[in-house]
C-alpha positions, 0 to 999 in steps of 0.5 A: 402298922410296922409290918404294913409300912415295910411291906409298903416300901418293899412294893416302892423299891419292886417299882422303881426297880421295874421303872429303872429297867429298859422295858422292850415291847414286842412293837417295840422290838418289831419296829428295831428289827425293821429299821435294820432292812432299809427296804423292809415295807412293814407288812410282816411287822404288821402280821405279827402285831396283828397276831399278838393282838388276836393272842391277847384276845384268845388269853382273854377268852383262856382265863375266863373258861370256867366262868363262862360257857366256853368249855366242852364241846361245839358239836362239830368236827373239824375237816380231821373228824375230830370233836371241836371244842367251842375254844378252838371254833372261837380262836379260830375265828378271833385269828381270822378276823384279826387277819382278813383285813389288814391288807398284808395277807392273800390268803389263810388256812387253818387246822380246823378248816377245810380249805384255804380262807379267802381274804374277803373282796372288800379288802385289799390282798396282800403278799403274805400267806398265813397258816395256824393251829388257833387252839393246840392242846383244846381237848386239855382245856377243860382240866386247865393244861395249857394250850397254844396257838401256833402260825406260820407265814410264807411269801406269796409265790403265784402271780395274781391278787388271790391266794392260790394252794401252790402258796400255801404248799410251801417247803417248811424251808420257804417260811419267813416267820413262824411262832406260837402262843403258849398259854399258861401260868403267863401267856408268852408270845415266841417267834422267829423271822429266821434271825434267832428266836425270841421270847415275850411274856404278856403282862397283863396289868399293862396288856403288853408283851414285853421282851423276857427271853431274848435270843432263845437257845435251846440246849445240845442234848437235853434232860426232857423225853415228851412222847406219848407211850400209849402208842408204843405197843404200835410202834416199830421194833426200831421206835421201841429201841431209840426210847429205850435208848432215850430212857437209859435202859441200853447203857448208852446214855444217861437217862431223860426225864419222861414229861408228857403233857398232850399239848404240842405247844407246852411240851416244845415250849419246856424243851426249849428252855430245858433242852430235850425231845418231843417225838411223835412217831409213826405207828401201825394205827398212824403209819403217817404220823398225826401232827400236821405239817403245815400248822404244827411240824413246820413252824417249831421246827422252824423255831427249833433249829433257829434255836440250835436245835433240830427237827426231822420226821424220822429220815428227813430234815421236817423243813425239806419236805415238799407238802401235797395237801393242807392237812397232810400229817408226818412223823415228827422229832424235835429238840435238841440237836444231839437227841434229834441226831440219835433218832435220825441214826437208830431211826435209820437203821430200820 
């Protein structure tokens, strides 16, 4: 009775210690942010509450893979040809439909389609386009890795209601917000509108994000190398030279620690806390890389140098590139700033 009444007051003081804490809300930081922009209309605050509703629903379905069928294979593929699992044609749709109505957007495209996604006719079009990755990381889901939704948004640039492709192939520089969901231990919401990124946790007893890494800073050179050392057997002599490098195995530094998940969204999201590099080079089986541009490269990359940090396909900064197609693949370096700065130097050298 002794040890239950202790336990009992220790859970009263976490309470009142909890209640005594300014709790910040993502709507609430969402609505603080807009008050500093007079002319601000809401319609972005808008699209990224609506997107942290269709993540509350994607973590939903994420915790319950196991229990229920969601797990395996659709039986499709996607416009990459590669195998789509039924997460990632749920997700899709959870964001689609979270999306189509608000009014705010004029168009959507998605990794796992083909084409733009028109806004239907009964909805109003909005200024605002929307492209996401709903389920990076999908294969990973069924030995419970964790995985990710990524999104980006730009500003309309064509005239007329509907949303044309010249919208959506946008120079990662043009984009207004960018962010991505990483759902794992917790689900933790991170975005940035191009003034410093931020971090939210979801807690689920009260199913609400709620402000936990303000500011996020990722650090100058970092402890973390996350690559894929499969592939090096097809990488170029100048690839293999800069991971030695990155290893330690050339003197010239000290050595990074070799962490690896095969999920983008949770290798980048270690990066940025710990600092260090994820990298995807070029190889002779993918000499244009893998990672799409649009829905994986552009949005960190966004993130990654509001962060400090940095993000180049190789030669060129990721944000300059001008796209050519929706799901036009690139090389891909991102992370901290002094590690990025090695690749672009070795890299150089050819």
């Amino acid at each position: 009775m002794e040890g239950r009444a202790t336990l009992s007051l220790a859970a009263l003081r976490n309470v009142v210690n909890y209640t005594d804490t300014s709790v910040v809300t993502i709507e609430r930081y969402i609505i603080e942010q807009e008050r500093r922009f007079p002319d601000a209309t809401g319609d972005l605050s808008g699209i990224l509450y609506d997107l942290a509703l269709a993540s509350k629903i994607i973590a939903n379905k994420v915790r319950l893979a196991g229990l229920v069928d969601i797990l395996g294979g659709h039986g499709t593929e996607n416009v990459q040809g590669e195998a789509q699992q039924k997460l990632d044609v749920i997700a899709n749709d959870i964001i689609v439909k979270a999306m189509d109505h608000g009014g705010r957007l004029c168009t959507m495209a998605s990794e796992e389609q083909e084409g733009l996604i028109p806004i239907p006719e009964q909805f109003r079009r909005g200024k605002y386009v929307l492209l996401f990755d709903p389920l990076d990381g999908s294969s990973n889901i069924d030995v419970n890795v964790p995985v990710g939704t990524i999104f980006s948004v730009l500003r309309k640039v064509t005239e007329g209601e509907e949303g044309q492709m010249a919208d959506a192939l946008q120079p990662g520089m043009k984009q207004v917000a960018a962010g991505y969901v990483n759902y794992g231990s917790s689900t933790m919401l991170v975005y940035t509108t191009g003034r410093g990124v931020h971090g939210f946790t979801l807690d689920p007893s009260i199913g609400e994000f709620l402000l936990s890494h303000p500011n996020m800073r990722i650090p100058e050179q970092g402890r973390y190398l996350s690559v894929n050392d499969a592939y090096e057997q097809h990488w170029e002599e100048n690839v293999r030279a800069l991971m030695r490098r990155y290893r330690g195995l050339d003197g010239q530094r000290k050595a990074m620690n070799v962490r690896y998940v095969g999920s983008l969204v949770a290798d980048f999201h270690r990066n940025l806390l710990g600092g260090g590099l994820f990298a995807y080079p070029a190889n002779t089986k993918s000499p244009n890389g893998k990672l799409r541009l649009l829905y994986e490269c552009n949005p960190l990359a966004f993130i990654a140098e509001q962060a400090g940090g940095a993000a180049i396909d190789g030669q060129q900064r990721i944000l300059d590139i001008q796209p050519t197609s929706l799901h036009q693949r690139t090389p891909y370096f991102v992370g901290s700033k002094a590690d990025v700065e090695i690749a672009s130097e070795m890299l150089a050298k050819g």
